[in-house]
C-alpha positions in Angstrom: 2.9 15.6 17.7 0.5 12.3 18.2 -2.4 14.2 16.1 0.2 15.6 13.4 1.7 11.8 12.7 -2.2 10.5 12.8 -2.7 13.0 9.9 0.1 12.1 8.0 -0.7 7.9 8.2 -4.6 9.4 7.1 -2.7 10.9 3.7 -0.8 7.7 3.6 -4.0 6.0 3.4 -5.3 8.0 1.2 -2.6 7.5 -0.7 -2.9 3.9 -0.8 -6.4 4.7 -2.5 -5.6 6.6 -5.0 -2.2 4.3 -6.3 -5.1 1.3 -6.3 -7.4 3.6 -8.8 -4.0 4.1 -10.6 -3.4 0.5 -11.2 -6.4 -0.6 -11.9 -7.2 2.3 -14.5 -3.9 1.7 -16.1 -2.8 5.2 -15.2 0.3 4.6 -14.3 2.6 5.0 -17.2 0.8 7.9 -18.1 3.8 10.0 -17.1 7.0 9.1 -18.7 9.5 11.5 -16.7 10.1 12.0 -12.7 10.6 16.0 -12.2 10.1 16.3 -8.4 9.9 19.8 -8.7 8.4 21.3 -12.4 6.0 18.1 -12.0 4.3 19.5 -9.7 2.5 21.7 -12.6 0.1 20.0 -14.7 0.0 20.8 -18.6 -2.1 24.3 -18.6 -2.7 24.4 -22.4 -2.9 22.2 -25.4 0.4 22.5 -26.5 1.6 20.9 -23.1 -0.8 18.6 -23.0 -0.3 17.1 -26.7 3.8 17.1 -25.6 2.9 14.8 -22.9 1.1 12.5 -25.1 3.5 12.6 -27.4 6.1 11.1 -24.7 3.3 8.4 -24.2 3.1 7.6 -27.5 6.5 6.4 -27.3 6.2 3.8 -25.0 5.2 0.3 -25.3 2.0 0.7 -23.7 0.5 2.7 -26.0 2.0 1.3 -29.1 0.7 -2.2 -28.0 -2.6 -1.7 -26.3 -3.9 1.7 -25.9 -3.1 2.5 -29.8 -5.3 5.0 -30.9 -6.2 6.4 -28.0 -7.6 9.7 -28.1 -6.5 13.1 -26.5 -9.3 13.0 -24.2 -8.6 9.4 -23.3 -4.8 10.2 -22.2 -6.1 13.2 -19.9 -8.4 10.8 -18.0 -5.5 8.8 -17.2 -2.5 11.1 -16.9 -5.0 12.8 -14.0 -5.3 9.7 -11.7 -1.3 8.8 -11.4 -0.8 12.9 -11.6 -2.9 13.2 -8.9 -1.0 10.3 -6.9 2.1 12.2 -7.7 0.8 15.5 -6.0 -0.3 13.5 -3.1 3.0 12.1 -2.4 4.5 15.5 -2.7 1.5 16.6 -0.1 2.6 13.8 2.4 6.2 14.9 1.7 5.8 18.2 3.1 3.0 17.3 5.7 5.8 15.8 7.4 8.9 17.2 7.1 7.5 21.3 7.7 5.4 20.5 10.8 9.0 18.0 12.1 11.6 21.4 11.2 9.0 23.0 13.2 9.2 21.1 16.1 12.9 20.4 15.7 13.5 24.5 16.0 11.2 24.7 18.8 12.8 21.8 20.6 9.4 19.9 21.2 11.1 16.7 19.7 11.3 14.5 23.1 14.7 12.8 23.5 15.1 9.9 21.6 12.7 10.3 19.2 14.4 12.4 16.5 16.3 10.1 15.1 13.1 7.7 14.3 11.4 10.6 12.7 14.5 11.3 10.4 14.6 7.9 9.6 11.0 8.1 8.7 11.5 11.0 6.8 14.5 9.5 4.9 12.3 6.4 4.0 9.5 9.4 2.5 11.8 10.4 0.1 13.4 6.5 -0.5 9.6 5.8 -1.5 9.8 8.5 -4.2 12.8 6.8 -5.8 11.1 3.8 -5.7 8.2 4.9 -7.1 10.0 6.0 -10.2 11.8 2.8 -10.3 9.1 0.9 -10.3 7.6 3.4 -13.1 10.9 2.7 -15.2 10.1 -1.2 -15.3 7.1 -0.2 -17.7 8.8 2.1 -20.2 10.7 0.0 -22.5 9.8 -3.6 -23.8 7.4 -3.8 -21.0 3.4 -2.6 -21.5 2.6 -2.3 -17.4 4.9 -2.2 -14.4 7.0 -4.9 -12.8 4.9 -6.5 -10.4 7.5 -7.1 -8.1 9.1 -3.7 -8.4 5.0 -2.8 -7.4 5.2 -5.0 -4.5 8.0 -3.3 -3.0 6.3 0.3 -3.6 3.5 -0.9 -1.8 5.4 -2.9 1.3 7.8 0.7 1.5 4.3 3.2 2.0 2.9 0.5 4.1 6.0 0.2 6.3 5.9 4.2 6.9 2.8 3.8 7.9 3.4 1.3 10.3 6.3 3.3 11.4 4.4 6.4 11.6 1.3 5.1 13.8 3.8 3.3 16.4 5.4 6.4 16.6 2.4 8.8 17.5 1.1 5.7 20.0 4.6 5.7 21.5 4.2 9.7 21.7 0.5 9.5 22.5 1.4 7.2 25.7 4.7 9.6 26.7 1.7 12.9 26.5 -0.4 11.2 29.0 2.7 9.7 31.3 6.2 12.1 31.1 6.9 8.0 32.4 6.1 6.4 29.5 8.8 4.3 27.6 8.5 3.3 23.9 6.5 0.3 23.3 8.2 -3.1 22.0 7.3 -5.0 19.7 6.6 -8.7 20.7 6.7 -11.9 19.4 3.4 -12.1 18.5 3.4 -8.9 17.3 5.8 -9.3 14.9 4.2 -12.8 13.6 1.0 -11.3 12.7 2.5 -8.1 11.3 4.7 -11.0 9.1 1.9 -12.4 8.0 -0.5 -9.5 7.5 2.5 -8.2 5.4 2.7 -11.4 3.7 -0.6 -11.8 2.4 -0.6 -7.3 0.9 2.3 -8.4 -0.7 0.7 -10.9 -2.2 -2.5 -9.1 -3.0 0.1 -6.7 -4.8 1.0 -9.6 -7.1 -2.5 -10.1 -7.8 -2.8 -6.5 -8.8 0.2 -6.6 -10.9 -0.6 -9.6 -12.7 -3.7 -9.0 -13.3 -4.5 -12.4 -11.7 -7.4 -11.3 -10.1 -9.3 -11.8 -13.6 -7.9 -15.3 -13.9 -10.7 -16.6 -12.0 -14.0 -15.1 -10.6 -15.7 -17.8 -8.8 -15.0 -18.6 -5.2 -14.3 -21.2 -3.2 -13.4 -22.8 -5.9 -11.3 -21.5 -9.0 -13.9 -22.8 -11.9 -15.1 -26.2 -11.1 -12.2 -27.2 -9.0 -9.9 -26.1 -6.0 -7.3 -25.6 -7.8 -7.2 -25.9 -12.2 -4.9 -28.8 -12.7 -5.0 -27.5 -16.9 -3.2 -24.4 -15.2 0.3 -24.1 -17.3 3.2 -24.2 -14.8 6.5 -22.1 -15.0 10.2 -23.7 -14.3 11.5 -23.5 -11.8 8.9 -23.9 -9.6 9.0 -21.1 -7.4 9.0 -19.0 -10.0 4.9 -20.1 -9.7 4.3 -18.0 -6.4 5.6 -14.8 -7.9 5.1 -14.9 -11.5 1.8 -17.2 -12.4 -1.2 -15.6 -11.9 -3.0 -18.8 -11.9 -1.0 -20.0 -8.6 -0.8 -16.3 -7.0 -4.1 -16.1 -6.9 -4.7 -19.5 -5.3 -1.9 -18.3 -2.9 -3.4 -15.3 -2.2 -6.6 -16.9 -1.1 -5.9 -19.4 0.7 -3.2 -17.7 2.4 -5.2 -14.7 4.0 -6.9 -17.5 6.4 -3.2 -18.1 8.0 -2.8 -13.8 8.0 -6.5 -13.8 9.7 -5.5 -16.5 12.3 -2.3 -14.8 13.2 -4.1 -11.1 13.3 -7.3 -12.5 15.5 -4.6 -14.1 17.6 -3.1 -10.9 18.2 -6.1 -9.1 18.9 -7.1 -11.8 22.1 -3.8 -11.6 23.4 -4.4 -7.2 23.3 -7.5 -8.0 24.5 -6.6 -9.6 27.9 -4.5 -6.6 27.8 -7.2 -4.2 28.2 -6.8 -3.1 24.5 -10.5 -3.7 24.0 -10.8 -0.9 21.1 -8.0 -2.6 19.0 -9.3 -6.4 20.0 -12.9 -4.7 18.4 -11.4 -3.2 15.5 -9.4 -6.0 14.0 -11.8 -8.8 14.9 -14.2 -6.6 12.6 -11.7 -5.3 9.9 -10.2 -8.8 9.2 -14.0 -10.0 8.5 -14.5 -6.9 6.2 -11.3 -7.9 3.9 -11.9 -11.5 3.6 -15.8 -10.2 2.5 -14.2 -7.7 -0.2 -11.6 -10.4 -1.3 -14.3 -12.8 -2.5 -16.0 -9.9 -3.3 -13.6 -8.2 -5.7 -12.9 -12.1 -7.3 -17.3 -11.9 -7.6 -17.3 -8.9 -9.0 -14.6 -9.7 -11.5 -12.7 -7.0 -9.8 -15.1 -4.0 -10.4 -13.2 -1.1 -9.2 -14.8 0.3 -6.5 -14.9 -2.9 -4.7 -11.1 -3.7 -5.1 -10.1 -0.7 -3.7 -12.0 -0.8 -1.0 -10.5 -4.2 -0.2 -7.0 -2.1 -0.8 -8.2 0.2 1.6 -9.2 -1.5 4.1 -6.2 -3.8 4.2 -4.3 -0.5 5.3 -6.6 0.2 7.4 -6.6 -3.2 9.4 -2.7 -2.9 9.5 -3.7 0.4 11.9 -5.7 -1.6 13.6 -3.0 -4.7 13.9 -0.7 -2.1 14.9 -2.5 -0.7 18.1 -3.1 -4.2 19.1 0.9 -5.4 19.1 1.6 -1.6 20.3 -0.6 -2.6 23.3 0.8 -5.4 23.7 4.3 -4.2 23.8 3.7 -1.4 26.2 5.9 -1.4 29.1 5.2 -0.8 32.5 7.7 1.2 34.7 
């Protein structure tokens, strides 16, 4: 059951991936209607395909920006969120055939079924949000609420979290019929704040667009922070809807989210976790290196997803070393 849930948190990642290509092509409104079960065919001929641009054609987006477009232009993007439509379906089902298999075969160790429902209930919740984030987009908007894309991304990251402490908890309970669940302590749960923190603000960078507002680093232009930068009212309206000020945020506050993370990883560490001490010491270097390095690049693609990635990945990482942390001797 441990190597099943690692699979699934792989396709989560994966998943992860490909919605950062969406954004960042502008995919994502290329599909204007949720059908969880006909969507799952693509348009086959051209008939099909010019209906779906039609529905495009409708919507803000299109009318406002991407006017003109071309057939050819709307297939390029209706493939990247169509394919991170299929994917979610693909996770969907990765989990809940192999968990009715183990639920009729009663290999489901006590207490454990209920988490994996719940986990299962907040696979489909992630659909629903997915389309309501979508729905932000259609009408007066030209792109998705950036908030509403926030909370898509905090939901799939907080399965995955869900899903790897789960397969560690059943990992342990495989090698020791002993074992008890893990707990997660303090400092666990400071570091996971803050690591969670600092995505959700990188997902306000993403959908504001704010990482184009400045590509020079330390220093946004000539200064630490541009004192020309217009200011919204009231003022905490700044840290979730200026990209000038989210992107200061957002740099400034992954140093706090690295401190709490390497923390974490000493305190594993004395623990014995040395694989998990290794692997965030080195991860959390590797996303402050692709943050300045996506700001560089004036966020060439490649490079921002990677940083996308990798944040995922280091929340793996972050969650072996508070798992280890939390384990409980008998």
């Amino acid at each position: 059951m441990a190597r099943w849930l690692y699979l699934v948190a792989a396709l989560i990642v994966l998943m992860v991936a490909v919605g950062g290509i969406t954004r960042l092509t502008e995919s994502g409104l290329s599909i204007t209607q949720w059908n969880p079960i006909s969507g799952i065919i693509p348009p086959l001929n051209d008939a099909q395909w010019q209906a779906e641009f039609a529905n495009y054609q409708r919507i803000p987006e299109y009318q406002q920006i991407n006017h003109g477009m071309s057939l050819a232009g709307f297939k390029a993007i209706f493939f990247w969120e169509y394919i991170h439509r299929l994917l979610g379906r693909v996770i969907g089902l990765a989990f809940a055939l192999p968990l009715l298999w183990f639920a009729v075969k009663r290999q489901i160790p006590r207490g454990y079924g209920p988490r994996l429902l719940a986990l299962l209930a907040l696979g489909g919740l992630q659909g629903a949000i997915g389309w309501w984030m979508v729905v932000s987009g259609l009408s007066v908007r030209t792109d998705v609420s950036h908030v509403r894309l926030a909370v898509h991304l905090s939901a799939a990251l907080l399965i995955l979290v869900g899903v790897v402490w789960t397969a560690l908890d059943l990992g342990n309970l495989a090698r020791s019929p002993l074992a008890r669940p893990a707990a997660l302590p303090p400092l666990g749960m400071l570091a996971l704040s803050l690591l969670g923190l600092q995505i959700v603000l990188g997902a306000f960078t993403a959908g504001l667009d704010a990482g184009y507002a400045f590509s020079s680093w330390p220093l946004m232009g000539d200064t630490f922070f541009p004192a020309e930068a217009p200011m919204l009212y009231p003022a905490w309206r700044n840290f979730t809807d200026n990209p000038v000020v989210v992107q200061f945020v957002h740099r400034w506050f992954a140093f706090a989210a690295a401190s709490g993370v390497v923390w974490l990883a000493f305190a594993a560490r004395r623990r014995g976790a040395v694989n998990a001490w290794s692997a965030v010491i080195l991860l959390t270097g590797l996303q402050i290196v692709l943050g300045v390095a996506t700001l560089l690049t004036g966020v060439q693609i490649t490079i921002a997803v990677a940083h996308q990635v990798n944040a995922a990945i280091l929340l793996i990482a972050v969650v072996a070393a508070a798992h280890a942390l939390g384990q409980r001797t008998n």
